[in-house]
C-alpha positions in Angstrom: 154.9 91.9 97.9 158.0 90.1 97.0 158.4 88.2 93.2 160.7 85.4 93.4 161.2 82.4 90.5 162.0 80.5 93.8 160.5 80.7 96.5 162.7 80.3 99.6 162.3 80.1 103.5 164.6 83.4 103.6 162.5 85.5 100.7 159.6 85.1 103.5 162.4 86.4 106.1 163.3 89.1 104.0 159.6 90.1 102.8 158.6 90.3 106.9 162.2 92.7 107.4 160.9 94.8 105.2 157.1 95.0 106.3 158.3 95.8 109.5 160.4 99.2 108.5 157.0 100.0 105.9 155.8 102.8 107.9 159.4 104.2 108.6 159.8 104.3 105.0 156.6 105.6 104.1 155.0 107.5 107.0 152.0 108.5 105.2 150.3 104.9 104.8 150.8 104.6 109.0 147.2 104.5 109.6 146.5 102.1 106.9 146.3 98.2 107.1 149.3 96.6 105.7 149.3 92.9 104.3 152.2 91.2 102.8 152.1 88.2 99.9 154.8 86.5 98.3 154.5 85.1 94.7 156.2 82.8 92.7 156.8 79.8 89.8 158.2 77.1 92.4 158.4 75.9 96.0 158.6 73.1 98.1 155.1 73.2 99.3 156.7 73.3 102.8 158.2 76.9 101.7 154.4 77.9 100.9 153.2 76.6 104.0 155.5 78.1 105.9 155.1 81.8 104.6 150.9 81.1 104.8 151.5 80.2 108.8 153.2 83.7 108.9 150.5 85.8 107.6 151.3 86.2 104.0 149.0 85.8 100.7 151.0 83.5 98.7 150.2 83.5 95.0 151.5 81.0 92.6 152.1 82.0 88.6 150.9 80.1 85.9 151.6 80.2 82.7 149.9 84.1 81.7 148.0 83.8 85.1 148.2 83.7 88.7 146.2 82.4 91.8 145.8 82.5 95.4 146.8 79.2 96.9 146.3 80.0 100.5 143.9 77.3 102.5 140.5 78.1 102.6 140.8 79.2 106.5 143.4 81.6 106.2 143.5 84.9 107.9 145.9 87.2 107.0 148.4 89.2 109.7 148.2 93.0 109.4 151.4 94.1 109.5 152.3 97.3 111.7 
């Protein structure tokens, strides 16, 4: 999961870069399913789009809460 105040087109980059070395990092979760979500306070609503067509939960803060904003047909990618 990556936290950002802003979400931005590279965060979602960034978030996938690291999804991809998971298992290198951490061998022992390498026959587990691995799901990625970004979360945040703001975007452009093209930024959430975008991170939702790659396979990530994307989760918006507010105020002392927090919710899924994903469509309602979303499947998420399991990264390997």
């Amino acid at each position: 999961m990556e936290v950002k105040t802003t979400l931005r087109p590279r965060d979602v980059k960034r978030l996938e870069e690291k999804l991809a070395r998971f298992r290198e990092w951490l061998p022992a979760y390498s026959g587990h399913r691995l799901y990625g979500a970004v979360a945040y306070l703001e975007a452009d609503e093209s930024v959430v789009r975008h991170a939702e067509r790659r396979g990530l939960f994307v989760i918006r803060a507010t105020g002392s809460s927090a919710s899924i904003v994903n469509e309602p047909d979303f499947r998420p990618r399991a990264f390997s």
